[in-house]
C-alpha positions as a printed NumPy array, in Angstrom:
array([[145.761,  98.538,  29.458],
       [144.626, 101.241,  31.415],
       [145.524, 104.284,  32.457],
       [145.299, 105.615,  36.169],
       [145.687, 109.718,  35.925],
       [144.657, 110.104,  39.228],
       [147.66 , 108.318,  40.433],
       [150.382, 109.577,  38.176],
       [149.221, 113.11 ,  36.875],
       [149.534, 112.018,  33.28 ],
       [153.464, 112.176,  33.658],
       [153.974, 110.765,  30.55 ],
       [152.155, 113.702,  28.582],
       [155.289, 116.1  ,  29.704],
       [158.629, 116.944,  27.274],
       [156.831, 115.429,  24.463],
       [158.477, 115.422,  20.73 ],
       [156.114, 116.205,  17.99 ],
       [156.227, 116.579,  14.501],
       [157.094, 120.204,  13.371],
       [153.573, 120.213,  11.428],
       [151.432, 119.287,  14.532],
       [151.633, 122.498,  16.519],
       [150.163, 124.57 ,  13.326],
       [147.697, 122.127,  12.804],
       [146.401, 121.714,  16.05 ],
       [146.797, 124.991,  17.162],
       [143.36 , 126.03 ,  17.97 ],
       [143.168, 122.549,  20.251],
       [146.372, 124.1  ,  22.594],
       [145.312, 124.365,  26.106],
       [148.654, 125.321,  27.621],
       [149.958, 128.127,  26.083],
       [153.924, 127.36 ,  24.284],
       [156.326, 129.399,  25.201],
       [159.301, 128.302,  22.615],
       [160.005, 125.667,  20.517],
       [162.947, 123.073,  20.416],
       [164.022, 120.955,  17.043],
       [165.051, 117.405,  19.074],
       [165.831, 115.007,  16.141],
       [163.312, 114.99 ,  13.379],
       [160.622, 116.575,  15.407],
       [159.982, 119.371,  17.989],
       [159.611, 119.735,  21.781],
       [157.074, 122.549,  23.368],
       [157.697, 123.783,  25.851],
       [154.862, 125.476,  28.36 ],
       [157.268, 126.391,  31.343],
       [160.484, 127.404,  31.654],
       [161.215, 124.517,  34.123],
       [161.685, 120.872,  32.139],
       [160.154, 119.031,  34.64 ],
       [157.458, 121.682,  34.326],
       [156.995, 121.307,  31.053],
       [153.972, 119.497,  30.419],
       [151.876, 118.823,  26.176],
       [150.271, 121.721,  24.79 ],
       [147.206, 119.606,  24.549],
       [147.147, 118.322,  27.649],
       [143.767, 119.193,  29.747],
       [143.383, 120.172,  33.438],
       [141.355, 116.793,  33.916],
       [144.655, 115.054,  31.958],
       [143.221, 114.323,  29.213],
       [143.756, 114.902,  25.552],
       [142.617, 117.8  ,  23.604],
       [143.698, 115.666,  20.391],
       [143.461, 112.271,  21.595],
       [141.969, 110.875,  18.953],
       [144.582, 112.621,  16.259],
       [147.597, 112.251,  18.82 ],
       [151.229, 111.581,  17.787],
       [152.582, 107.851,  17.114],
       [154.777, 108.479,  20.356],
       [151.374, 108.725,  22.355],
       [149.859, 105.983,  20.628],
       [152.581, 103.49 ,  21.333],
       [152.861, 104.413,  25.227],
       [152.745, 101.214,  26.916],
       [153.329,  99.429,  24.004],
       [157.271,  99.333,  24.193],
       [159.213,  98.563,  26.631],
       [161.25 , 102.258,  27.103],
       [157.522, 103.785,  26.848],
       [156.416, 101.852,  30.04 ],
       [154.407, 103.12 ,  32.891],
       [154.348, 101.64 ,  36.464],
       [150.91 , 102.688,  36.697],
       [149.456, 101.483,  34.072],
       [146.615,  98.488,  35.391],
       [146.696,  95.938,  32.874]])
């Protein structure tokens, strides 16, 4: 599969739950400063605006890509891979 960026804006890097450890350890790879922190389950939501639907990864780039793609959480990893995770953009 493959992603088209340039028709969705990476929508599916926004309100994204990592593991509590993963925001220390990739902290000098955050390109959109976080504001707070929520606990959601057994891992943590950043947020970078005060607006949800505003609230886009920490690592996410201004081109859309990944400042840790090649270390990026299991949730990221399985996009597109399960069927809640789908994307109607992505070209298979």
């Amino acid at each position: 599969m493959k992603c088209r960026v340039s028709k969705c804006n990476a929508c599916c890097c926004y309100n994204i739950p990592f593991e509590a450890n993963e925001l220390e350890r990739f902290k000098d790879k955050i390109v959109n400063p976080v504001l707070f922190t929520l606990p959601q389950g057994m891992a943590t939501v950043a947020f970078t605006s005060e607006k949800p639907a505003l609230n886009k990864c920490p690592f996410l780039r201004r081109d859309f890509k990944c400042n840790i793609y090649e270390c990026r959480p299991d949730v990221c990893r399985k996009f597109g891979e399960i069927d809640k995770l789908k994307c109607k953009f992505l070209k298979q």
